[in-house]
N, C-alpha and C positions, 0 to 999 in steps of 0.2 A: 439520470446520468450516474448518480454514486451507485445507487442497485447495480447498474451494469460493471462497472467498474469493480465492486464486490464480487461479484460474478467472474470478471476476471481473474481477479486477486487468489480468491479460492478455487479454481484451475489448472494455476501457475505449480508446476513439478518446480522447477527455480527455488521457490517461494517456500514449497515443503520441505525441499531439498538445506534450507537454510531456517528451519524449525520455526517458522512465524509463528504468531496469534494475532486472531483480530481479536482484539480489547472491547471496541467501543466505534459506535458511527454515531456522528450528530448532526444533521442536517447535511453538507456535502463535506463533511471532516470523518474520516477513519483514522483510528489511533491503532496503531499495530505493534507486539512487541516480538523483537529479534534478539537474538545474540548480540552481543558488543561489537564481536569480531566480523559482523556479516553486517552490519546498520548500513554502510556507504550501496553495498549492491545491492541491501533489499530496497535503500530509498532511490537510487535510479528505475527498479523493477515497479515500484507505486507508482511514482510519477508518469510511469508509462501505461500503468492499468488505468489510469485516472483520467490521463490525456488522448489517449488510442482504443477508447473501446467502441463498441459498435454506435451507442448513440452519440456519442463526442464526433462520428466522423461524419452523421448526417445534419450536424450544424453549417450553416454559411461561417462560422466565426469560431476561433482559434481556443479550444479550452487549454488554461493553464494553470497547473497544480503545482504547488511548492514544500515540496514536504520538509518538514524539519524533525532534527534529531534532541530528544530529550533523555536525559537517564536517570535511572531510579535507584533506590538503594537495593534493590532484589540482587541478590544472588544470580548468575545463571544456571545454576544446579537445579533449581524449583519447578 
């Protein structure tokens, strides 16, 4: 389910269009980093690669992804 969802995630013109990085995947957790000023719509944009991809939709039962927002002391210039 996270493979596909990754799969998504790196597809996503949105996603590019608002300079992500995928950081890190640990088990069914991806940590992605955005701009400050784009974090609210790339974290709706997750939540939906997470919850709507192809194998989330051939489950009987409701996948549900809660992203949360963390921030760092980086610069966004880097």
């Amino acid at each position: 389910v996270v493979m596909m969802a990754m799969i998504k995630l790196w597809q996503s013109t949105i996603l590019k269009e608002l300079k992500w990085k995928l950081l890190l995947q640990i088990h069914d957790e991806v940590i992605l980093s955005v701009p400050k000023s784009k974090k609210e719509q790339a974290c709706k944009l997750l939540q939906e690669c997470m919850e709507k991809n192809r194998v989330a939709k051939m489950l009987d039962i409701p996948l549900v992804a809660k992203p949360q927002i963390a921030e760092n002391n980086l610069s966004e210039t880097k």
